[in-house]
MARDRENTI-710353 format. One record per residue (C-alpha): residue in three letters; x, y negated, z negated. Coordinates in steps of 0.02 Angstrom, whole numbers, plus 50000, padded with zeros to 5 digits. Each point is the difference from the previous one (the first is absolute). Layout:
N
AlaXYZ/...
END
This chain:
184
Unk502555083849807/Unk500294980749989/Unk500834990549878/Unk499174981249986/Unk500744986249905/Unk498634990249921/Unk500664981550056/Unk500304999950176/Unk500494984850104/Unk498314995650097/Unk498825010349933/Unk500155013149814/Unk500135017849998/Unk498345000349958/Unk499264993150155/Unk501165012250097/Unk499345014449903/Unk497934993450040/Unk500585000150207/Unk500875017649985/Unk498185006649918/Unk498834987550082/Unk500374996050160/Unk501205013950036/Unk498705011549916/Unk501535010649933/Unk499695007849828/Unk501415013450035/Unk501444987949984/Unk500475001849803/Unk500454982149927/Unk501064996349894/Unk500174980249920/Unk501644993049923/Unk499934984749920/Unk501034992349845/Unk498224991849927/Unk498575012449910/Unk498684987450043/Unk499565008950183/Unk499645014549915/Unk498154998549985/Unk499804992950208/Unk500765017050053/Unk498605013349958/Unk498984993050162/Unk501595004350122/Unk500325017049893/Unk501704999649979/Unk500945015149936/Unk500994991249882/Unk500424982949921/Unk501954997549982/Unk500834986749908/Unk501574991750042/Unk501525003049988/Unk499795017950072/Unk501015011049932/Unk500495018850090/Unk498885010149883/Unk498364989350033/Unk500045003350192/Unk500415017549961/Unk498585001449909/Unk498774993550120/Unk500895010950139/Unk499715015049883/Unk498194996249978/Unk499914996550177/Unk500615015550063/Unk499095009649845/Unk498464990950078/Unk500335002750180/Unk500175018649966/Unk498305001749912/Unk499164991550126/Unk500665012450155/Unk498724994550105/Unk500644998950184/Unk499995009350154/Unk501555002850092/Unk500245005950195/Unk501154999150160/Unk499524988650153/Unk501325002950094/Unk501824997449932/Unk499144989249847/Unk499325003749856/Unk498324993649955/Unk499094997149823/Unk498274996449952/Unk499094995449848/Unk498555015749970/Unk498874988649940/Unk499864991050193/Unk499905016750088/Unk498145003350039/Unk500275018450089/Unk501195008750090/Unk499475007250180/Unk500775014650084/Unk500094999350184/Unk501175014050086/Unk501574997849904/Unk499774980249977/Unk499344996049836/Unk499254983549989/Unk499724989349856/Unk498524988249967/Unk500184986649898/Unk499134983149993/Unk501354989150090/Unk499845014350132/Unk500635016450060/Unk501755008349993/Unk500615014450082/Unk501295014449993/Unk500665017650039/Unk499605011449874/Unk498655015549917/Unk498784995049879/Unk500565013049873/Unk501484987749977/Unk498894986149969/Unk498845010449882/Unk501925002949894/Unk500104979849980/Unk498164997149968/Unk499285014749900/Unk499314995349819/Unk500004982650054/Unk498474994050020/Unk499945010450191/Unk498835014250055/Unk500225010950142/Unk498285000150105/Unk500415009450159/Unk501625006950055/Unk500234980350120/Unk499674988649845/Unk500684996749823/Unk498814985349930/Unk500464988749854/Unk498424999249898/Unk500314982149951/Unk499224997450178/Unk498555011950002/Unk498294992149984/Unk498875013050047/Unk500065021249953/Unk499155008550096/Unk499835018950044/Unk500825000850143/Unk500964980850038/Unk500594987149894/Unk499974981650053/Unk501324991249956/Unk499894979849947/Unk500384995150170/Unk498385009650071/Unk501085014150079/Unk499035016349990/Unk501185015949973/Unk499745017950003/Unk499745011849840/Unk500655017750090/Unk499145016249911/Unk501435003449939/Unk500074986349878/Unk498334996249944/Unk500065010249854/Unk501594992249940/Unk499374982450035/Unk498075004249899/Unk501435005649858/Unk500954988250002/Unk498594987049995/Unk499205006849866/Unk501334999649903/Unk500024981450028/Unk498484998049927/Unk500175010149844/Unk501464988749990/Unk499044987349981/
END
């Protein structure tokens, strides 16, 4: 979360707000603007901001923008968490293409690359399940944001990588998928 004041010394809030979307490509960061004139307003809604503040701040407006913060952050509960070592590691679902099981190492694919760490996939499957994951074969979890092709016994993924459909799971995958498409 980021607080911005509008009128900044060599460049406004604003600006700041286009580089942190733009050229940073970060649409996780939550904005919000402070400023003690209305008139910015209406520039905001390209950098969506979570809130508009006008000076003077007062206690209860940043509580309230914490609150809905937090109330937001909740709802959205979208991240992966795992050791690497001593550290603690987090990751956005919506970058994680599939997870790989290899031995005890589970690896994570994602489009900046691949991640690794000790671990059983049935722990993975706790963090992942009704989110937009299937299970495909007892090595790989897939997100199916990043499936492009069904078939009856692989799935390709976006990036052209070709995984394995086990027996085991085709049944649950034809469900699943036609589901989908009753969906709509």
């Amino acid at each position: 979360m980021c607080f911005l004041d509008i009128q900044l010394l060599e460049m406004d809030g604003v600006q700041v707000g286009r580089q942190i979307r733009e050229q940073l490509g970060n649409d996780k960061i939550s904005i919000v603007y402070i400023s003690s004139k209305e008139t910015y307003a209406m520039s905001l809604f390209q950098v969506r901001p979570l809130d508009f503040l006008i000076k003077p701040l007062t206690k209860e407006k940043v509580d309230a923008v914490l609150e809905q913060f937090i109330r937001l952050s909740e709802a959205n509960k979208n991240e992966f968490y795992y050791h690497a070592g001593k550290s603690v590691c987090r990751l956005y679902l919506d970058e994680i293409h599939y997870f790989a099981c290899n031995g005890r190492k589970i690896e994570i694919y994602t489009g900046s690359g691949q991640k690794e760490f000790y671990g059983a996939m049935r722990e993975v499957w706790e963090q992942v399940e009704g989110k937009g994951f299937w299970i495909i074969h007892k090595s790989y979890i897939v997100n199916t944001a990043f499936v492009s092709v069904y078939h009856y016994d692989f799935v390709q993924m976006t990036d052209g990588t070709r995984l394995p459909i086990s027996q085991k799971y085709r049944k649950a995958m034809k469900e699943n998928l036609t589901e989908r498409y009753q969906r709509g």
